[in-house]
C-alpha positions in Angstrom: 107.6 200.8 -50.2 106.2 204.3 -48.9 105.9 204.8 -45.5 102.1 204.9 -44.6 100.8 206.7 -41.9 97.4 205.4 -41.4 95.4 202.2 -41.5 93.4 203.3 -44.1 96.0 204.2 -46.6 96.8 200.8 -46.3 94.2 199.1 -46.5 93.4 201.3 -49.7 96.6 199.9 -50.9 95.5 195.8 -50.2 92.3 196.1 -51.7 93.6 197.6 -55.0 96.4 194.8 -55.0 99.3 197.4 -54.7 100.9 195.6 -51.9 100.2 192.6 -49.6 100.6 191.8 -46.4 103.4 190.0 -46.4 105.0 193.1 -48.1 104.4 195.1 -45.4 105.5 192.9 -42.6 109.0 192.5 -44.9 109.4 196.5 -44.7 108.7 196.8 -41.2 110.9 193.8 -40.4 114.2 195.4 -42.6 113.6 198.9 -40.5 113.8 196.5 -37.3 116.9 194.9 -38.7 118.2 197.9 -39.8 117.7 200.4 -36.7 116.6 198.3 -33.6 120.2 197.6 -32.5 120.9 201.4 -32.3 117.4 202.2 -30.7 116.6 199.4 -28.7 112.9 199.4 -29.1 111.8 195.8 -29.5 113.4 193.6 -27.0 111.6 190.3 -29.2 111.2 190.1 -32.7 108.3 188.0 -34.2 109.6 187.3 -37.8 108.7 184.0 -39.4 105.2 184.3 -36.9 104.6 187.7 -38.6 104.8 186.9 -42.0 102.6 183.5 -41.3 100.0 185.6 -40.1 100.4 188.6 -42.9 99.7 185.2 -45.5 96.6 184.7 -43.5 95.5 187.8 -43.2 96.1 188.4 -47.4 94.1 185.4 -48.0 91.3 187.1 -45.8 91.5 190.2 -47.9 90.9 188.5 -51.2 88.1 186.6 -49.7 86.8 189.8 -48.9 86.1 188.5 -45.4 88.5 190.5 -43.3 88.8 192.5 -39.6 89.4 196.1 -39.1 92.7 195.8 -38.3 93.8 193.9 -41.3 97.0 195.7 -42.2 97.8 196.4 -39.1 101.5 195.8 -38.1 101.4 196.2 -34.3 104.0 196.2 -31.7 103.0 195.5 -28.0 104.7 196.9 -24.6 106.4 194.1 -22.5 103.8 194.4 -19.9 101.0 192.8 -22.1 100.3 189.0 -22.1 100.4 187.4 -25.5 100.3 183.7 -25.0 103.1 181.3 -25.2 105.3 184.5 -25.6 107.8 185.7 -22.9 106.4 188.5 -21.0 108.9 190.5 -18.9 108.1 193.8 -18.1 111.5 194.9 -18.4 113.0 192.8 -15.6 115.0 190.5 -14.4 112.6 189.0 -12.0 110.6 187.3 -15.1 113.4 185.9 -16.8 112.2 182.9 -18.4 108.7 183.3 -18.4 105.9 182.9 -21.1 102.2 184.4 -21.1 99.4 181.6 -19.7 96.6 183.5 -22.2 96.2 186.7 -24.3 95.1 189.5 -22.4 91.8 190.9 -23.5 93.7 194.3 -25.6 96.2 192.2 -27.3 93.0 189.5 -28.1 90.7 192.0 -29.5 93.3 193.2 -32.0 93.9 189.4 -33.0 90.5 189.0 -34.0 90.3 191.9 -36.0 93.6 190.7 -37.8 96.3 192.8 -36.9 99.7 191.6 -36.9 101.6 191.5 -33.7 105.6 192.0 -34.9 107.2 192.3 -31.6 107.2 192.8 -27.6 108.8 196.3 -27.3 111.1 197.7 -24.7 109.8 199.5 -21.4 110.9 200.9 -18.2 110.0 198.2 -15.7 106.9 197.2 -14.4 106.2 200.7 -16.3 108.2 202.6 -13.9 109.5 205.5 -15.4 109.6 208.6 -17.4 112.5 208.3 -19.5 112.6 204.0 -20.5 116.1 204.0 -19.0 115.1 201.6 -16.0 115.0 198.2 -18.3 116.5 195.5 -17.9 117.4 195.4 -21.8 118.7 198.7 -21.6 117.6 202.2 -22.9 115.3 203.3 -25.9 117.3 206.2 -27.7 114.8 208.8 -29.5 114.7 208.4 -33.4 115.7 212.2 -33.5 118.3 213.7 -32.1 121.4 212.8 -30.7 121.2 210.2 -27.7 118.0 211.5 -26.4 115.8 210.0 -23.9 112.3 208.1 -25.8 110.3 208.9 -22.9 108.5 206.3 -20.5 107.6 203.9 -19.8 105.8 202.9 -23.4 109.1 204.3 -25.2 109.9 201.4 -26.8 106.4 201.6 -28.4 106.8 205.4 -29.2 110.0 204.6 -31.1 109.1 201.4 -33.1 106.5 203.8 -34.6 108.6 206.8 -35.0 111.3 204.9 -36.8 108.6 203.0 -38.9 109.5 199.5 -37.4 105.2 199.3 -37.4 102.5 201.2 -38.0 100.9 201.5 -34.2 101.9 199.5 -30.8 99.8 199.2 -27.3 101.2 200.6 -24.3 100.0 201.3 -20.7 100.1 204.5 -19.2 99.7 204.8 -15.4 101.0 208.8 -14.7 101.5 209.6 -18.3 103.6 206.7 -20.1 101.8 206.6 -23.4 101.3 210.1 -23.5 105.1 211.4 -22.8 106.9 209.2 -25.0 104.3 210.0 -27.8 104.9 214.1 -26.9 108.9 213.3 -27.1 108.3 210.9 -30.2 106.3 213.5 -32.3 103.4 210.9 -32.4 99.6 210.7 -31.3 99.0 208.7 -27.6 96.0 207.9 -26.2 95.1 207.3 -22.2 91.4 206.2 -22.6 88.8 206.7 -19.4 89.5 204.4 -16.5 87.9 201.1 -17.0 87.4 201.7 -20.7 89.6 198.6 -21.8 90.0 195.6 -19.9 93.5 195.4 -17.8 93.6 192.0 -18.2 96.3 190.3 -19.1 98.2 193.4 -17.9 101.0 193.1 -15.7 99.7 195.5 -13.0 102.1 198.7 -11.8 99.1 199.9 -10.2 95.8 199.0 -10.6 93.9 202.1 -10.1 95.7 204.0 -12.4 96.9 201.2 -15.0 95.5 201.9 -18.6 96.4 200.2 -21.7 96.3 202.7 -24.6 97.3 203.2 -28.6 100.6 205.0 -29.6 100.0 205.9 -33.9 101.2 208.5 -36.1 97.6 209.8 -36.9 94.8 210.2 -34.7 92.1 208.0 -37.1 94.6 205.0 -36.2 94.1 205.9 -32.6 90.5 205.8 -32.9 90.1 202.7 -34.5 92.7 201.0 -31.7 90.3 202.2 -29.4 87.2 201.0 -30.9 88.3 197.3 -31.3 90.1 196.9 -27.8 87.2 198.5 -25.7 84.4 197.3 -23.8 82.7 195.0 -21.4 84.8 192.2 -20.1 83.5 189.5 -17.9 87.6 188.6 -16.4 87.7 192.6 -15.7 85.3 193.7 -13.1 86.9 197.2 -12.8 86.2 197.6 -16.7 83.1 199.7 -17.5 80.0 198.1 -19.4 79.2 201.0 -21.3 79.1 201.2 -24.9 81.6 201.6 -27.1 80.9 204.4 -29.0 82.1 204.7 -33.1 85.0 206.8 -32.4 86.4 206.2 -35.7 84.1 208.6 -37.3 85.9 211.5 -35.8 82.7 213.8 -36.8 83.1 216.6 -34.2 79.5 217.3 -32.2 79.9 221.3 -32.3 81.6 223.8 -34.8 82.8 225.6 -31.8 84.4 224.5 -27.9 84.9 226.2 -24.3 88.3 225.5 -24.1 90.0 225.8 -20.5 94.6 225.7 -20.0 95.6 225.6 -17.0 97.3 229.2 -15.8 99.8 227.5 -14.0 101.3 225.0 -16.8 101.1 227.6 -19.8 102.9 230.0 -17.5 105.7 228.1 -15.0 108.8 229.1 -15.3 110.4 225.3 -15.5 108.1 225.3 -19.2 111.0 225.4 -21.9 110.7 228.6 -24.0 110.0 226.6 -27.0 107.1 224.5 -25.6 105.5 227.5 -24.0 106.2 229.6 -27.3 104.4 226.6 -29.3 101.7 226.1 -26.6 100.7 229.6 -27.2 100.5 229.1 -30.9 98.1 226.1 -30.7 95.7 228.3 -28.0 96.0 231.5 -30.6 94.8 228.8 -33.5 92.2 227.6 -31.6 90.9 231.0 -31.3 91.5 232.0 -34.3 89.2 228.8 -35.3 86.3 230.0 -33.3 86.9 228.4 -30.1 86.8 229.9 -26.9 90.0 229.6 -24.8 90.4 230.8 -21.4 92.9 230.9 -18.8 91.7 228.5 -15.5 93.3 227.9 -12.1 94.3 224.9 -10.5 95.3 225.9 -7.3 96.0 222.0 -6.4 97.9 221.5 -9.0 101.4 221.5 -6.7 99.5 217.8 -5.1 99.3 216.5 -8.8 102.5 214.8 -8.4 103.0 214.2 -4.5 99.2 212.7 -4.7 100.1 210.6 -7.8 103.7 209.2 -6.2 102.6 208.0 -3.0 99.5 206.0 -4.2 101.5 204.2 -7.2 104.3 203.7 -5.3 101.1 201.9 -2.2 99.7 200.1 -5.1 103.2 199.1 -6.8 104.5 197.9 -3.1 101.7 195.6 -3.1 100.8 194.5 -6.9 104.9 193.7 -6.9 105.2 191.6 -3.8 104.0 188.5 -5.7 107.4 188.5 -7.6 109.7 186.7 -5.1 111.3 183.8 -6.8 109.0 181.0 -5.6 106.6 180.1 -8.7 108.4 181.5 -11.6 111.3 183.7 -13.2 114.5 184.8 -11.6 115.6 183.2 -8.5 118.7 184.0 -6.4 121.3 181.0 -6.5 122.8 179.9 -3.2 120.0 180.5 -0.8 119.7 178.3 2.0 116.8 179.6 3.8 113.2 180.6 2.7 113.2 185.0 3.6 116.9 184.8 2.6 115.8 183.6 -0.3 113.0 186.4 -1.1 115.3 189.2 -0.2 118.2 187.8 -2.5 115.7 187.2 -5.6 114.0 191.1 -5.2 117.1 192.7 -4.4 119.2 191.4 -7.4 116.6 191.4 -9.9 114.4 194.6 -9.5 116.3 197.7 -10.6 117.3 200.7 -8.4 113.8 202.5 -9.4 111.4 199.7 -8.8 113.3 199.3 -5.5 113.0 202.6 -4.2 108.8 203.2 -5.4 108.3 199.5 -3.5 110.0 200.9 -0.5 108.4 204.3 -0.8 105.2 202.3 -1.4 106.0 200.4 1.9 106.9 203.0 3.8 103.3 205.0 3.3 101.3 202.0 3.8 103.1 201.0 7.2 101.4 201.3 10.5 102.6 204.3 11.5 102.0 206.5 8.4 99.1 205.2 6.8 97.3 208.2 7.6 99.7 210.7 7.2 100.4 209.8 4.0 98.1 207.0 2.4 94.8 208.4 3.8 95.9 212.1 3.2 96.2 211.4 -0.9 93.3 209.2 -0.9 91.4 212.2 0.3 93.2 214.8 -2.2 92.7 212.2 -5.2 89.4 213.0 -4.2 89.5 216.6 -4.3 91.8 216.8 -7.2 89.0 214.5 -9.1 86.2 217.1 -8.0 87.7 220.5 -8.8 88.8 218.7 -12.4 85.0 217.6 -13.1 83.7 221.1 -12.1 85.9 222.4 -14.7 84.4 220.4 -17.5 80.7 221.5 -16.2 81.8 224.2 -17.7 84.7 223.3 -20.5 84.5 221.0 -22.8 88.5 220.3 -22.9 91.6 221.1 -20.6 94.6 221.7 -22.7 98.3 222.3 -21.7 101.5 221.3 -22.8 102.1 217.2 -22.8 105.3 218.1 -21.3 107.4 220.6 -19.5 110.5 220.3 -21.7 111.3 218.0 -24.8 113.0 215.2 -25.0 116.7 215.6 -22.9 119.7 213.3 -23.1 119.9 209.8 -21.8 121.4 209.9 -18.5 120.5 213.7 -17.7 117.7 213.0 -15.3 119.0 209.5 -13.7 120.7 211.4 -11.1 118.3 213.2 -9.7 114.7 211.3 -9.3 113.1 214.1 -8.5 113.8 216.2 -11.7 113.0 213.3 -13.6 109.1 212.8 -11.9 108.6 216.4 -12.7 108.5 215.6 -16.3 105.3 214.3 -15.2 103.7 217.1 -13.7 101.2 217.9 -16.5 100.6 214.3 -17.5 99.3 212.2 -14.1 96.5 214.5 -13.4 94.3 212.4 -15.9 95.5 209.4 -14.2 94.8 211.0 -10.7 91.4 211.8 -12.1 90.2 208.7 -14.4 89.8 210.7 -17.3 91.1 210.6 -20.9 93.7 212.5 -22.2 95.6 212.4 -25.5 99.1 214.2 -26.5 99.1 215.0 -30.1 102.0 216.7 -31.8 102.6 220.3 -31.9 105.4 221.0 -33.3 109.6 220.8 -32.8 111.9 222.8 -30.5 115.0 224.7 -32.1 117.1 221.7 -31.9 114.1 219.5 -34.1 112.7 217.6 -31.0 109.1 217.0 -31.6 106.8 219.0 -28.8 103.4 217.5 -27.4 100.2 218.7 -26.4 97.8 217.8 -24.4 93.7 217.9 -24.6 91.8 215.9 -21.5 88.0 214.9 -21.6 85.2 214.2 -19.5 85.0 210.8 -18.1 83.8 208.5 -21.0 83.7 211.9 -24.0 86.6 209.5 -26.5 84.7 210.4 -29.2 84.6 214.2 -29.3 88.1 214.4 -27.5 89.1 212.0 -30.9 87.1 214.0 -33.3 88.3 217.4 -31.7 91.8 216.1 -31.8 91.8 215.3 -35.2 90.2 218.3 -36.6 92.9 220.5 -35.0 96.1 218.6 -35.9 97.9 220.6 -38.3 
């Protein structure tokens, strides 16, 4: 069987009786058998429910009474509830435990009959840049040798790289669909704040938090978006606006205002390669009829200090329900109630979870609230204002997805801090609320796929899609 890249290739395929479901789900399930052990990117495999639901979903196709999605062999990140499945985000502390109820994302692509293979590997509680902080281990990169996959959704990057399924869902709170797709040579999607429902999300933190599509083409991405957005009455954080077609990825203009920031394009930590290929994409927009210009950002050095200490607030508190009591892991031999609680969290959250919950602590205490928590509430603020003046005036903001490519696993573990700087260009549309997509642009001179980024106006999917699309070459 040929590898497809795009929903509608296969579903060209099912209606002209070419292939079948069940076909499908049998390919994708042989590349799982045949890679996953080396990569590590599904941590559950969902074989004899897959092909049960590919016979449906064939059935539906000759009836001619079919969903959008049918074809659609999806993997979801282990932060996503999918009923009467386990559910771990990549720890410890939920060994053991199964989803109450589909959340709304993994629901909506249900009912448009795509085919949910696997739960797929993940930094836990989405904490991470690299998806070495699991509690199943790390997700190696398809290419190169022992490279990272990014994080935290690189479990769901990989799956589709190594064509173990067509797309997955993952969440991205500072850039964790995004960098894994940049690293993975793929297309990832971080929709508008509130544009799909969080629930049924295991929460990192909540005002950040977005669930979004990881696919090989940007039509698949589109589509994701179009069935698992909108309204939702057990979300009221999610927007009630209308979901737009996005899947007709018809551009509005011939020609954009196109604004990179100065200070990404030309910082010295930007490997030579990603800068060199950066370049190339802004000289081919131009060369298109676009106008690109230079902007600056001069808060761009708060991007990540701004970003850290409000996840790591939100994190200290969304993660303080996980203590042993109701469900999961729980520390043997503990005689006494807070001996208990400190037992369960200390041997079953990871060394990163640990240290952002402390962090997170730490800035929300008494004594520092307002030097810290108050202080990035207020630049979050600012950061949000200067960003929407610039697109008053520009109709994107590009840059690179990421500083480098993908490195080797266990080259950043050392030293935190050189690993949250692979953020840097990523978390402002987090900071911000706004949508942002990494599509790929390219390899470095070792063959390690580069990214790049284009961000939106608050609730503008369908021209950031369309514009994406048209300029993927």
């Amino acid at each position: 069987m040929k590898n497809y890249s795009t929903l509608r290739e296969i579903q060209k395929d099912l209606l002209a009786g070419t292939i079948t479901c069940r076909q499908l789900v049998e390919f994708y399930l042989k590349n799982i058998d045949e890679k996953n052990l080396k990569l590590n990117a599904f941590v559950s495999v969902y074989a004899e429910e897959s092909l049960q639901k590919a016979d449906e979903v064939d059935l539906k196709i000759k009836s001619g009474n079919y969903g959008k999605l049918a074809g659609m062999v999806l993997g979801i990140k282990d932060l996503l509830c999918y009923k009467d499945h386990p559910v771990s985000a990549g720890s410890k502390i939920l060994d053991g435990f199964e989803a109450q109820f589909n959340g709304t994302a993994v629901q909506r692509v249900l009912d448009e009959d795509a085919i949910i293979i696997g739960r797929q590997n993940c930094d836990e509680f989405g904490m991470g840049s690299t998806n070495e902080n699991s509690n199943f281990g790390p997700v190696l990169n398809a290419v190169g040798d022992h490279r990272v996959a990014g994080g935290s959704s690189g479990g769901s990057a990989v799956a589709v790289q190594a064509d173990m399924c067509l797309a997955s869902l993952g969440t991205d709170t500072g850039g964790s669909v995004r960098m894994p797709a940049g690293f993975c040579g793929l297309v990832g999607l971080k929709p508008t704040y509130s544009r799909v429902s969080r629930w049924g999300l295991i929460a990192y933190a909540s005002s950040f938090d977005c669930i979004g599509p990881i696919t090989k083409s940007v039509e698949d991405s589109a589509i994701l978006l179009e069935v698992i957005a909108g309204s939702d009455e057990q979300d009221s954080t999610v927007s009630t606006k209308e979901v737009e077609a996005y899947s007709e990825l018809v551009p509005e203009k011939k020609s954009y205002k196109i604004a990179y920031l100065r200070e990404a394009v030309e910082s010295e930590g930007l490997q030579p390669e990603v800068k060199a290929a950066t370049i190339a994409k802004l000289d081919f927009l131009k060369s298109q009829g676009h106008t690109v210009e230079a902007v600056d950002f001069p808060l761009i050095k708060h991007f990540l200090p701004t970003y850290y200490i409000l996840t790591t607030a939100e994190s200290s508190s969304n993660l303080s329900r996980f203590d042993g009591v109701k469900y999961g892991f729980r520390a043997a031999n503990s005689k006494e109630l807070i001996t208990m609680y400190k037992k369960t969290r200390s041997e079953a959250f990871r060394n990163e979870t640990r240290r952002r919950i402390m962090l997170g602590t730490f800035v929300l205490s008494a004594s520092y609230y307002d030097a810290y928590y108050t202080k990035a509430q207020k630049v979050r603020r600012l950061v949000k204002e200067y960003t929407d003046s610039l697109l008053e005036n520009y109709d994107f903001l590009v840059c690179p997805t990421t500083p480098t490519t993908a490195y080797k696993i266990g080259e950043k573990t050392a030293d935190p801090i050189q690993m949250y700087l692979g953020d840097l260009f990523t978390v402002q549309a987090n900071v911000v609320g706004l949508p942002a997509i990494s599509i790929p642009n390219g390899e470095d001179n070792e063959g390690m796929p580069i990214g790049f980024q284009i961000m939106a106006g608050a609730f503008q999917e369908k021209e950031l899609l369309a514009f994406s699309n048209a300029i993927l070459v």
